[in-house]
C-alpha positions as CSV (number, residue, x, y, z in Angstrom):
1,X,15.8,1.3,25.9
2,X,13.7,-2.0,24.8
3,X,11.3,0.1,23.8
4,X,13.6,2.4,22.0
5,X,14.9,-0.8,20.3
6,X,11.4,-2.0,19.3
7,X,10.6,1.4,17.7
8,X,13.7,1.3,15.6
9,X,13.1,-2.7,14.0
10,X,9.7,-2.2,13.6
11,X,10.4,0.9,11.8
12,X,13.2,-0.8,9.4
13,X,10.3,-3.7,9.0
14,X,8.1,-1.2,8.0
15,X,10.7,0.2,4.8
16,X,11.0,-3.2,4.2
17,X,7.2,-4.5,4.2
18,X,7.0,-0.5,2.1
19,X,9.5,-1.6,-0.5
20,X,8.5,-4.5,-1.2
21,X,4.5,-3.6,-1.4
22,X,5.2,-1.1,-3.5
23,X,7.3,-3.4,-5.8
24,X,5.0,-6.6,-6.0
25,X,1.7,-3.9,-6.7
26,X,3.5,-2.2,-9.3
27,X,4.8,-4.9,-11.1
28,X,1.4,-7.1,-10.7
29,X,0.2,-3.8,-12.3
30,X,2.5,-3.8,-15.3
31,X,1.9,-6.9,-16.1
32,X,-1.6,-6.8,-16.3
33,X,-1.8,-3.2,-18.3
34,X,1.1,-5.0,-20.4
35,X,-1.6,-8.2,-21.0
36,X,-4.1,-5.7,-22.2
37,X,-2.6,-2.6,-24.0
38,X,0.5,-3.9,-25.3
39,X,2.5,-1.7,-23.2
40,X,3.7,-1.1,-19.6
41,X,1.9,1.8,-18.4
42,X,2.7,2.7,-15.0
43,X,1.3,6.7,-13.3
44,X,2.4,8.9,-10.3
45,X,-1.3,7.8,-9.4
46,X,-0.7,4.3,-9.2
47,X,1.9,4.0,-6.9
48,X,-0.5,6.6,-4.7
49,X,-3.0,4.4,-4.7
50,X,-0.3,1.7,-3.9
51,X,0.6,3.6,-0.7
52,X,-2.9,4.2,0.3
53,X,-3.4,0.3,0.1
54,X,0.2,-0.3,2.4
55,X,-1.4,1.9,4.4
56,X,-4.5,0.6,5.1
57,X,-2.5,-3.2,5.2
58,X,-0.5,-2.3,7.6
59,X,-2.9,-0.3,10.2
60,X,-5.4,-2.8,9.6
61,X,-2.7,-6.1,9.8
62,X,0.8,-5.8,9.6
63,X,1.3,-3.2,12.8
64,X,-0.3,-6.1,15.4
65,X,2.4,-9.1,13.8
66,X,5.7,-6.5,14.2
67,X,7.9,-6.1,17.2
68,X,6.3,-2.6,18.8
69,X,3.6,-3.1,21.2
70,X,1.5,0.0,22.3
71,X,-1.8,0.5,23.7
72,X,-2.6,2.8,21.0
73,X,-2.5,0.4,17.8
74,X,-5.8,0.3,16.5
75,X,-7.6,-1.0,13.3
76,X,-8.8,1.7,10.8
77,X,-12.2,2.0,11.4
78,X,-14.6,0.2,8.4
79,X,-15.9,3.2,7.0
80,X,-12.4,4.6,6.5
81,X,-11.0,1.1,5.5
82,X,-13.7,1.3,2.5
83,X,-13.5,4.6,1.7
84,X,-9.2,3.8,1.5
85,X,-9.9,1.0,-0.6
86,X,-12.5,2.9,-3.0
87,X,-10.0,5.6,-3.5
88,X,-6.5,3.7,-3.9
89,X,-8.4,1.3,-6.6
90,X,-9.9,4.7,-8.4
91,X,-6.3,6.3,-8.6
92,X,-4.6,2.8,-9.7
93,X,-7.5,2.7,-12.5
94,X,-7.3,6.1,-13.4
95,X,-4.6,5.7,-16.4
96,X,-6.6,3.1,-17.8
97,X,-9.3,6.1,-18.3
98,X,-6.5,8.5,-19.3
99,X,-5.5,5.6,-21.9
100,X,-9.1,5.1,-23.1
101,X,-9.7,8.8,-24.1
């Protein structure tokens, strides 16, 4: 049952580390598209690449600090942390190129 128990709050924490990801990224993001084309510009691919970088976060940090302990937590691998990284930041920059033409 402990383990049942762990599964469930580390589950809740990670809505809650989701949410609020998702919420600081996006409106860091406003803000700065705000500062440099007058308005808020916000895309369905920005908050994909905001997913893709709570993803990598938490496989690569967060899943080690929660409450669920399991042999088969591992780090995402370097290669696949990059090419994570390379990707989110393209699809968080692609309405500034949408904007520009």
């Amino acid at each position: 049952m402990t383990k049942f128990g762990s599964f469930i709050l580390e589950l809740l924490r990670m809505c809650v580390l989701l949410v609020l990801t998702l919420f600081i990224l996006g409106g860091v993001e406003r803000f700065i598209y705000q500062s440099i084309f007058g308005q808020p510009v916000y895309n369905w691919s920005m908050a994909l690449g905001n997913l893709l970088i709570f993803f990598m976060l938490y496989r690569n940090h967060f899943q080690f600090k929660g409450w669920y302990k399991s042999q088969k937590n591992q780090k995402l691998t370097i290669l696949t942390t990059r090419i994570t990284t390379v990707i989110s930041l393209g699809l968080i920059i692609l309405p500034i190129v949408r904007l520009s033409l």
